[in-house]
C-alpha positions in Angstrom: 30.8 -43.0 16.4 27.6 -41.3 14.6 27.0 -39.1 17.6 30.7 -38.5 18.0 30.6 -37.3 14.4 28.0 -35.4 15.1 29.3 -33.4 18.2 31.8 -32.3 15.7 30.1 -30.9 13.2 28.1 -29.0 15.6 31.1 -27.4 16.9 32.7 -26.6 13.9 29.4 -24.9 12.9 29.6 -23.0 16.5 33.2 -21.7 15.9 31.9 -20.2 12.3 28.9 -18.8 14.0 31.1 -16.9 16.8 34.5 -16.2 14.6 32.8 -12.6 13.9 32.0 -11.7 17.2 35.9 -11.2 18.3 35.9 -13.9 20.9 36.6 -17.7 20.6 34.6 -20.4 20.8 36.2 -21.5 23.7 34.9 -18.2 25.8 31.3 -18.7 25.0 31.7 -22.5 25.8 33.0 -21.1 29.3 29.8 -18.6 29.1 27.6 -21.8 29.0 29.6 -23.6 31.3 29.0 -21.3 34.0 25.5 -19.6 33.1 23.0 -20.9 35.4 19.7 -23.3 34.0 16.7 -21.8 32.6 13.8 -21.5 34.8 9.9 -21.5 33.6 9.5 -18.3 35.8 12.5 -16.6 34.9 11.8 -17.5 31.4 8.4 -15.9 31.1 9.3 -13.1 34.4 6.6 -14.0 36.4 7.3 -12.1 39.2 7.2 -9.4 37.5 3.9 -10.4 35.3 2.3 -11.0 38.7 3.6 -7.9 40.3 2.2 -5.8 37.9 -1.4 -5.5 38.7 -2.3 -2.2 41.4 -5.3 -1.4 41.7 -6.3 2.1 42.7 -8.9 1.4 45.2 -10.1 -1.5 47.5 -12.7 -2.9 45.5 -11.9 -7.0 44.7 -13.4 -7.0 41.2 -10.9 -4.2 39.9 -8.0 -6.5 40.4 -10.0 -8.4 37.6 -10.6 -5.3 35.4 -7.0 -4.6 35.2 -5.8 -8.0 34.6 -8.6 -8.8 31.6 -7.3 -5.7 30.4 -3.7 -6.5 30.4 -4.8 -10.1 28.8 -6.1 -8.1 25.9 -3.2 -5.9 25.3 -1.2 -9.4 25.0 -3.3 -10.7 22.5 -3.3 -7.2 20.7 0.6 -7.6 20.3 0.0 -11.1 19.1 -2.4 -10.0 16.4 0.7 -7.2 15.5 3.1 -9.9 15.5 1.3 -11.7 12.6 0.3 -8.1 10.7 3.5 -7.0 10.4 5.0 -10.3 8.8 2.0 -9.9 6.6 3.4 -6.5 5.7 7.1 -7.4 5.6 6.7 -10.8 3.8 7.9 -10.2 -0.2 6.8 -13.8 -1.2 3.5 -13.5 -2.1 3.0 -17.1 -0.7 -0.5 -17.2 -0.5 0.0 -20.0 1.9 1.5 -18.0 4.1 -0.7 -14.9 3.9 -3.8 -17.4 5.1 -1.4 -19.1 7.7 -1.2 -15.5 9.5 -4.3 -14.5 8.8 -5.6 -17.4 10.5 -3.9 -17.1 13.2 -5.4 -13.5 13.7 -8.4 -14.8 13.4 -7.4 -17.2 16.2 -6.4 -14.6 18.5 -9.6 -12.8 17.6 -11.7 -15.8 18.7 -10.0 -16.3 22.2 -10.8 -12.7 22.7 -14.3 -12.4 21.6 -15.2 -15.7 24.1 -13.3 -14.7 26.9 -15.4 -11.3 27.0 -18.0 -12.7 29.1 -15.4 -12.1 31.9 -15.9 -8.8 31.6 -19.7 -8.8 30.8 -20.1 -11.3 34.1 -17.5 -11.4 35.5 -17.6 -8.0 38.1 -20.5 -7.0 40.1 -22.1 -4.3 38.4 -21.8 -2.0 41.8 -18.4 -2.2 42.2 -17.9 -1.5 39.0 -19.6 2.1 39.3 -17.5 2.5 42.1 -14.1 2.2 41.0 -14.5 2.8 37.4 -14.7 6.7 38.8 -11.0 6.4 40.5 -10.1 5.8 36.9 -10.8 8.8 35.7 -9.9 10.1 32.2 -8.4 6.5 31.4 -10.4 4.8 29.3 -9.9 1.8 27.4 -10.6 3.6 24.4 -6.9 4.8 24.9 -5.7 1.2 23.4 -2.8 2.2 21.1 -2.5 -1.3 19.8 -5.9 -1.4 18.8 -5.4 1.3 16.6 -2.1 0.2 15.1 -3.8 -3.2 14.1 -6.1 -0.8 12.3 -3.7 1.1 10.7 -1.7 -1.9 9.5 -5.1 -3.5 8.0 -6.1 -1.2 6.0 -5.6 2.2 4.5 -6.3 5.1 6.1 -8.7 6.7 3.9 -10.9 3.6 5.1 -10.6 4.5 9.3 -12.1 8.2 8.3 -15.5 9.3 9.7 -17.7 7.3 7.7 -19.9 10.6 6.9 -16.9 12.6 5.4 -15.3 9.7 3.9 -16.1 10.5 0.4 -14.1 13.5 0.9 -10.6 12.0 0.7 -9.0 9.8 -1.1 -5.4 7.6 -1.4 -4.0 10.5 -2.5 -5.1 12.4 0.8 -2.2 13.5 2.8 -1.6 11.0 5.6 -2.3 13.8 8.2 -5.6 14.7 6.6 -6.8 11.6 7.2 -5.7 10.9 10.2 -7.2 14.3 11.6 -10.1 12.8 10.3 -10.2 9.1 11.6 -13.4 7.7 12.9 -12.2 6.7 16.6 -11.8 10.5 17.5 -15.7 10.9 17.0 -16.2 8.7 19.8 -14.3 10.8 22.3 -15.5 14.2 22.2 -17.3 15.6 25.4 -21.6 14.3 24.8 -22.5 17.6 26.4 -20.0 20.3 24.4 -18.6 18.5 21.3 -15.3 18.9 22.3 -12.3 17.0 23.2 -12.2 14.7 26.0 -9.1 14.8 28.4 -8.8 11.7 27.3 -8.7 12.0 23.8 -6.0 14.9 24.4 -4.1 12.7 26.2 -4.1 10.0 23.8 -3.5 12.5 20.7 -0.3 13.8 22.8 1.4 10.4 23.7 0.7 8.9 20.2 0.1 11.4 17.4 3.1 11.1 16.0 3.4 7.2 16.0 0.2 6.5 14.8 1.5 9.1 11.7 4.8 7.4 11.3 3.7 3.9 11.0 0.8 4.7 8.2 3.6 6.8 6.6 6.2 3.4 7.0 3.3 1.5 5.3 1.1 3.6 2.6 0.6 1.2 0.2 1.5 -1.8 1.8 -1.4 -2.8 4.7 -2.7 -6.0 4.9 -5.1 -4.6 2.4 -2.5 -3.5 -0.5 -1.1 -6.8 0.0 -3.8 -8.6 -0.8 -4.8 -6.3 -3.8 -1.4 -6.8 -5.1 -1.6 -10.7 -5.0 -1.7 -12.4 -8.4 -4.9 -12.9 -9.8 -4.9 -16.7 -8.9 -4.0 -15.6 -5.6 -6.3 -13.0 -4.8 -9.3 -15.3 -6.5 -8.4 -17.9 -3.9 -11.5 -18.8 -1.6 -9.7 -19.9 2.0 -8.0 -16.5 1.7 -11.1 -14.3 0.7 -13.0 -16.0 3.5 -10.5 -15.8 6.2 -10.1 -12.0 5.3 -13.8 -11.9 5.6 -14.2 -13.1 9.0 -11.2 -11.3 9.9 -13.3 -8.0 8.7 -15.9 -9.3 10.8 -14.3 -10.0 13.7 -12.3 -6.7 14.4 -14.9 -4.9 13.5 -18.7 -6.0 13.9 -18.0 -9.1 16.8 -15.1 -7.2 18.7 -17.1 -3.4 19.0 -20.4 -5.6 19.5 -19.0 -7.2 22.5 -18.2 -4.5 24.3 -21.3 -3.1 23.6 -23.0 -5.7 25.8 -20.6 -4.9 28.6 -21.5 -1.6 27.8 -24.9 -1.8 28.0 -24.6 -4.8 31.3 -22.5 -1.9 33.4 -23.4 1.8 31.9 -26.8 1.5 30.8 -29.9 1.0 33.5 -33.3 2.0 32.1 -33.7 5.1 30.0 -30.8 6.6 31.4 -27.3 5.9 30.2 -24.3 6.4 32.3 -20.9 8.4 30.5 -18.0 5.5 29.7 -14.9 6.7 31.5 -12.9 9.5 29.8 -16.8 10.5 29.2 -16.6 8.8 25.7 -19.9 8.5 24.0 -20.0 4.8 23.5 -23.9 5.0 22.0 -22.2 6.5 18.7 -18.6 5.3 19.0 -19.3 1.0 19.4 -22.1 0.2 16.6 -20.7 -1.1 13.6 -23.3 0.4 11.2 -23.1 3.7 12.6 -18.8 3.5 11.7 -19.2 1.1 8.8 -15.6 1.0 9.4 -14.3 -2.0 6.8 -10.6 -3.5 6.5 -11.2 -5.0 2.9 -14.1 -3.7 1.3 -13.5 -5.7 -2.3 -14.0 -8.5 -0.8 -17.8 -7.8 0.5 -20.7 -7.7 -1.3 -23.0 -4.1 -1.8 -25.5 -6.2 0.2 -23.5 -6.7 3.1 -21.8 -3.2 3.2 -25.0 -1.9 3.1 -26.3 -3.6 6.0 -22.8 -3.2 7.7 -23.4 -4.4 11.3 -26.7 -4.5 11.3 -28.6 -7.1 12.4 -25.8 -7.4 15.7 -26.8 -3.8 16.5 -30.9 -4.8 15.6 -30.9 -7.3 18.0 -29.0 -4.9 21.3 -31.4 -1.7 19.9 -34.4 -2.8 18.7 -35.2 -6.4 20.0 -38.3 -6.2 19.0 -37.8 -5.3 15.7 -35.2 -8.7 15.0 -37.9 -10.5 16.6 -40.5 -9.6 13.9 
């Protein structure tokens, strides 16, 4: 009788959900009737996830490349996911603003491990090989990457540390972003000027990149926090899981690749050109970008030393040692 009583209910709330769409309840009932069940591939397109790996030469280990690449773009739209309800969420739940963060953080961590895949995970040969059918792609050309940027954190933050203290909030949004730090890292290391590469990515995302920090001036990750009540914005789970969020996207994550860097480009005294001939020397270490989400939170101390001791110990061994 209870479940009887139940079924009812369940359609009555069915027929109130539908009565707006123009058709009966009856129709979508047949919809269901006929529809076929839900697969686990079909669900997830697994063909098609699986299909879409092609290398560009015969080389084994680049079938790896491109997939460890595609894993990171994943994870890139998972941190996105939880940065934008960040953004979008009026509550000022505090709750909820460490729940998101710490699943960032999360998705930060499963990325930061799974590196050595990438750092051992190729032979280093094959790697030279390949990497030059590639040419001017670049991973540097990660457009997620930068959105998770821009929704972190103000723009006047992400601009060329040496000419930061030249703008300001009140710095036209295209000002700044002419100015951003990332563009540093791809200009030609013989000339000065811009890579293919960084033309390209300028082209096919310029005016994204500009609409999005227009969509959000003063409401990044960063203004949300700021804008927290004072109990909220004093509370210590949150401070610290913005912290290591800091520290994560931008010391652990640009370290990382530096030791890929340095396994696959770097042999000796000489240094080999990243593809898209971006000048990973300058662009990866932290303390030469000092580029920080939520500076508040950090201490003069550690801004000061921004990066440091990671990029110590890859530079100057000896020196961390002593």
């Amino acid at each position: 009788m209870e479940n009887k009583e139940q079924i009812e209910s369940q359609i009555l709330k069915l027929a109130e959900k539908y009565k707006d769409s123009g058709q009966d309840l009856s129709s979508y009932l047949d919809g269901l009737l006929y529809q076929r069940y839900l697969t686990y591939w079909d669900y997830i397109h697994l063909d098609t996830l699986l299909s879409l790996q092609v290398p560009r030469t015969y080389f084994p280990d680049e079938e790896i490349f491109i997939m460890y690449h595609q894993i990171t773009e994943l994870y890139f739209k998972l941190i996105l996911h939880e940065q934008k309800q960040i953004v979008d969420d009026q509550s000022q739940n505090v709750e909820v603003f460490i729940e998101k963060a710490n699943r960032i953080n999360n998705y930060y961590k499963a990325l930061i491990s799974s590196f050595s895949i990438m750092i051992k995970g190729m032979q280093r040969e094959q790697f030279l090989r390949y990497r030059m059918a590639l040419l001017p792609s670049s991973g540097f050309q990660s457009a997620q990457y930068r959105m998770i940027e821009i929704y972190a954190t103000p723009l006047e933050n992400l601009v060329f540390e040496p000419d930061r203290e030249k703008f300001t909030a009140k710095s036209p949004i295209e000002d700044l972003y002419e100015h951003i730090y990332w563009k540093k890292g791809a200009t030609d290391i013989k000339t000065g000027e811009k890579t293919l590469t960084l033309k390209q990515f300028e082209y096919r995302y310029t005016p994204r990149f500009i609409r999005i920090a227009k969509e959000i001036k003063g409401s990044t990750i960063y203004h949300k926090y700021l804008k927290l009540p004072e109990k909220s914005r004093n509370n210590k789970t949150l401070i610290e899981t913005l912290k290591r969020m800091d520290l994560n996207a931008n010391i652990n994550w640009p370290l990382i690749h530096m030791g890929s860097a340095y396994r696959y480009l770097n042999k000796g005294n000489t240094t080999i050109e990243a593809t898209g001939g971006t000048n990973w020397k300058e662009y990866l270490p932290p303390s030469f970008q000092k580029v920080v989400f939520f500076p508040k939170l950090h201490n003069q101390k550690d801004l000061d030393n921004w990066g440091k001791q990671w990029v110590d110990h890859i530079f100057n061994p000896e020196k961390v040692k002593d």
